[in-house]
N, C-alpha and C positions, 0 to 999 in steps of 0.2 A: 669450040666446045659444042658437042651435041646433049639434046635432052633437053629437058625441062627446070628450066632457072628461075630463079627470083630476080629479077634486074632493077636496082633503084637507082634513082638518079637527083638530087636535090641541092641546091645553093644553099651554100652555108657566106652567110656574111663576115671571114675572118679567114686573115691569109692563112695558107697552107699548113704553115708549121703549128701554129696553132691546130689546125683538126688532127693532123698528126701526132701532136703530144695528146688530145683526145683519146685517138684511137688508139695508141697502146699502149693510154692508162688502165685500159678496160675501166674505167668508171661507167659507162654506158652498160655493160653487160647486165645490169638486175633488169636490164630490158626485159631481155626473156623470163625470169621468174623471181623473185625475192632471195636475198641471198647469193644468188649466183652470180662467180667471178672467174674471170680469163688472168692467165699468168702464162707471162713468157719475156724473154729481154727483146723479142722481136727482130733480131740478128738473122741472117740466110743460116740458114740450119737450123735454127733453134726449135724447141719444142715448144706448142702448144695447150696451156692446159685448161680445162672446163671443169670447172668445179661447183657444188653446191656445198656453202658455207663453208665448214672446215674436211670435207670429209673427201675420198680420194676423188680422183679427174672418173668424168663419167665421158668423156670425148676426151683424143688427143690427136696434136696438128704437128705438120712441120713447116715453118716457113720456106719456099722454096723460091719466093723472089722478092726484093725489098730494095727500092732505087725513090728517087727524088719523089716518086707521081706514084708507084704501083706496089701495093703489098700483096703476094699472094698465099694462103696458107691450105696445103693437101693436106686431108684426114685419112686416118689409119682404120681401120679394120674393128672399132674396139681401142679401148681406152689400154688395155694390155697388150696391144699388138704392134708389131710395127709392120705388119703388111698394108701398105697405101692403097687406098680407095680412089675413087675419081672423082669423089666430093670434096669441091672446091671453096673457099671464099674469096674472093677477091676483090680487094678497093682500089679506086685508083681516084685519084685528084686531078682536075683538068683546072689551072691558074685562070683568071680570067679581073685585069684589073685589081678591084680591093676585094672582090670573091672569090671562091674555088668553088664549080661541080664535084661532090664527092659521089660517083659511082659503084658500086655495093652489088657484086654478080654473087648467087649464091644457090649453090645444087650440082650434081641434078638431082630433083627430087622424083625421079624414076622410080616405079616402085615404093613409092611412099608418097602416092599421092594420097592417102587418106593423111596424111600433116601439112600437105601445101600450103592450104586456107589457114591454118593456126601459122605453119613459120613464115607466110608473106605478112600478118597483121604484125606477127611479132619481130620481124626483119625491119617491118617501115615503124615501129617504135622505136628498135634502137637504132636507124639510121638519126631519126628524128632529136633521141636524144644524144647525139654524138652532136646534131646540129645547135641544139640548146645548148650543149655543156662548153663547143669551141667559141658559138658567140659570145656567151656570157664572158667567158675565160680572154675574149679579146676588147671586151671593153673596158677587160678593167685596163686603169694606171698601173704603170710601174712605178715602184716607190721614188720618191724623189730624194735626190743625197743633196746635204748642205755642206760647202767647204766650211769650216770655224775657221 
């Protein structure tokens, strides 16, 4: 990929699945601003959608790869469009023992560098809170069952 990325890279203390069921809760998304929510079943094909509160998508993705370790979601043209852009997101999980690297590539941000500085601070929040929400989410217990 050429151009100019946002590239994060950060340990998350909690296997895989876990940041996985994070990442496409969208619970992490009011990162970026109060109110705002990601919806999508996260399937190859599936749509993308960015929204503030209730009101229509103001971005929309397509997932275009989704395997054990790699999500990656292409943006369209405008939330009305389906002509694909070359703005990417993509995560990918690298296992490592009882942790996983979650890596977070995201742009290019060509021509929009006057929002770099705002979307790299606001990129490394919600990588950050994707990393708060899988830890917390793996320490908890699971219920324990009694035979009667």
């Amino acid at each position: 990929m050429e151009g100019t990325f946002i590239e994060l890279r950060l340990e998350v203390c909690a296997p895989p699945e876990k940041v996985w069921e994070t990442l496409t809760s969208g619970a992490w998304a009011e990162a970026f601003f109060p109110g705002c929510r990601v919806e999508s079943t996260w399937r190859p094909g599936a749509l993308v959608l960015w929204r503030e509160r209730r009101g229509p998508p103001f971005a929309k993705g397509k997932v275009v790869l989704r395997n054990e370790t790699e999500l990656r979601v292409v943006y369209f043209d405008g939330p009305d469009s389906d002509v694909p852009t070359d703005f990417v997101e993509n995560y990918e999980l690298l296992p490592r023992k009882s942790v996983c690297d979650l890596c977070v590539t995201v742009g290019p941000w060509d021509g929009a560098e006057d929002r770099l500085e705002w979307a790299s601070e606001t990129w490394e929040a919600a990588a950050l809170k994707i990393k708060k929400i899988a830890e917390k989410d793996a320490r908890k217990k699971p219920p324990t069952t009694t035979d009667d």
